[in-house]
N, C-alpha and C positions, 0 to 999 in steps of 0.2 A: 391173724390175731385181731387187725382192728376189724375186719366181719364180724367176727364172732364177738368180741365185744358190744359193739353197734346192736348186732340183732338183741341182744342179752338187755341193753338199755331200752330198745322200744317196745321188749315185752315185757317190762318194768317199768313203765313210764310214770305213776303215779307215784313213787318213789323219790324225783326229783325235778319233774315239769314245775314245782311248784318256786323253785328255786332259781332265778334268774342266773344266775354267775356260772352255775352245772349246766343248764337249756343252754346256756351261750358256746362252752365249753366243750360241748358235746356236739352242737354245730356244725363246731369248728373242726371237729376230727372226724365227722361224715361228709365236710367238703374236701379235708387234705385225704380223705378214701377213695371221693371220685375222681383228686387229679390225679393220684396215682395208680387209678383202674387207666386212666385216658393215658398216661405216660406208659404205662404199661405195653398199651396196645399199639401207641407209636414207638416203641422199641421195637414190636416184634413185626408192625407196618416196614420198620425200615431195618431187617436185618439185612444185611449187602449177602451173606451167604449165598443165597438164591440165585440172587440177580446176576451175582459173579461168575457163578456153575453154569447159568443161562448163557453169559457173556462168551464165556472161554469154551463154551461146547461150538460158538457160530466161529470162533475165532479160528479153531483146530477145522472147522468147515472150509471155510473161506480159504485160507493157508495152504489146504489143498488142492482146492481149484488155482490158487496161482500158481502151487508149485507145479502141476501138468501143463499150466498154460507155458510155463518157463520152460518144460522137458518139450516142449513141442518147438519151442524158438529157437531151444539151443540146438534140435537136429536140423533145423532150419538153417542156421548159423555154419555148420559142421558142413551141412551139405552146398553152401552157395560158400562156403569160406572166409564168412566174415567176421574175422576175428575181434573186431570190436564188441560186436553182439555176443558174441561166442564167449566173452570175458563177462560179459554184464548180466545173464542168466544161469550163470553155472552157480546155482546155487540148491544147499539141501534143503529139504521139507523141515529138518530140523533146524538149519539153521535160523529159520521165521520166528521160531520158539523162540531160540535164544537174545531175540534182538528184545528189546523194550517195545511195546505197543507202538510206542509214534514213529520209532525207525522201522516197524516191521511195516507200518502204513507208509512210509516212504516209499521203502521197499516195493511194495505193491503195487504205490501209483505209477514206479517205475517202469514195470514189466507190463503193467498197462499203455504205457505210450510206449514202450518198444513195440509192443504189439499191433497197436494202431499205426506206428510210424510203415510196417512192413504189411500189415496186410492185406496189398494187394498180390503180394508174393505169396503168401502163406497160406491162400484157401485148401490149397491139396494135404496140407498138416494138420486142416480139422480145425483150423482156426477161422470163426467167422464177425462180423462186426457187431451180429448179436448176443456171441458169449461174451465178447469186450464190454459191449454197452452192458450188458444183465452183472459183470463183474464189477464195474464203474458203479455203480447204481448200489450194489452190498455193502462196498467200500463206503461208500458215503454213509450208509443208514449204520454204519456199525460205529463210524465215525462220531455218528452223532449219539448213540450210548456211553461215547467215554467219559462227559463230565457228570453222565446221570448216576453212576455206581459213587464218584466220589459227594457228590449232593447226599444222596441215602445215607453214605458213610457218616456225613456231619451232622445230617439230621438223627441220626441215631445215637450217634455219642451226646448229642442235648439231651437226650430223652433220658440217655445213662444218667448221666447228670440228675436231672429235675427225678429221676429215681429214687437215688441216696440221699437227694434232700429230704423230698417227701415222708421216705420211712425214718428221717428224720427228727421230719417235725411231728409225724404221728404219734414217735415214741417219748415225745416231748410231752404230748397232750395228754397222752394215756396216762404219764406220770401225774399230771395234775389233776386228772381224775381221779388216779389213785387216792389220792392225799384227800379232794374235795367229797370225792363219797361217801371215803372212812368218816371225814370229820364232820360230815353237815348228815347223811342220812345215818337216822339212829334204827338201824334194824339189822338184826344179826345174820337171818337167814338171807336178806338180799346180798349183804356184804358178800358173806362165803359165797353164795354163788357169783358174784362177780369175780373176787380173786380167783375161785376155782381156775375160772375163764383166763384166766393174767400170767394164771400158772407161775407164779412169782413167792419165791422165799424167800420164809424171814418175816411174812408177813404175817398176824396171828390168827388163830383160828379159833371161828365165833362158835361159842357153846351156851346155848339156855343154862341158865342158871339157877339151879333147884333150890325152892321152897327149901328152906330145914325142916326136917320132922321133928315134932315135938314127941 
């Protein structure tokens, strides 16, 4: 609505350039257009949607490789009969899911140092100090995504925000153009096509007004 409006006054402009209070007023509702182009585009800059689908596809990744590194400690565990260890890996792929983010990274850093604690025992189970280190290493970079989805998150709900203001005060100004068009420009045909544009009833519709025949 304020596009079309806008474009509607600048191909019209000799109508009311001449009028300082409407050039002012009119301004003023092509700059509250482009912060709301700019709000706009930081809404959809910062939908967390993506970032989250992105996050939770490395997370269901990651999850996995711990939980084979655990199925590998616990037959480790089974077979040297150490029942300590044997209690502290028994755990399912889904149960990672069900923990909250920060205990499932507890979780992790865990079976990351059980794993380094034992592996000099446990090269013949496929465990070596490279898959540790390259697990160490995901952990941390996944780690450091966690405050960036809730940043997105906040910078997006401002944008909401500065949104409903804006079409706001657009719809504030539109109304004062309503008013200052009808009553300072005297031409029938520009009015109607402006309301056309406003699409707004109730409002009257301008007719030339014939000559009486004698």
């Amino acid at each position: 609505m304020e596009k079309e409006s806008i474009s509607y006054l600048h191909k019209n402009e000799n109508w009311w350039t001449r009028w300082a209070v409407l050039a002012t007023t009119i301004n003023r509702l092509e700059a509250c257009e482009n912060e709301l182009d700019a709000s706009f585009k930081a809404q959809d800059a910062n939908d967390p949607g993506g970032q989250v689908a992105y996050k939770n596809n490395l997370l269901d990744t990651f999850y996995h490789k711990i939980y084979r590194l655990g199925r590998k400690l616990l037959l480790f565990a089974k077979v040297s009969g150490d029942q300590a260890l044997l209690n502290d890996v028994s755990f399912s792929e889904s149960s990672l899911h069900k923990l909250t983010e920060k205990e499932a990274f507890i979780k992790c850093h865990s079976v990351l140092q059980l794993g380094n604690s034992c592996l000099d025992k446990t090269t013949e189970y496929g465990i070596t100090a490279d898959e540790l280190k390259a697990l160490a290493d995901e952990l941390s970079e996944l780690e450091t995504l966690q405050p960036s989805i809730g940043m997105i998150t906040n910078e997006r709900k401002s944008a909401v925000r500065s949104v409903k203001i804006l079409i706001k005060e657009g719809s504030f100004i539109l109304d004062m153009l309503d008013d200052g068009l009808e009553g300072i420009v005297d031409d029938d045909n520009f009015l109607e096509g402006w309301f056309a544009i406003r699409k707004i009833k109730g409002r009257p519709v301008y007719h030339k007004v014939k000559a009486p025949v004698n």
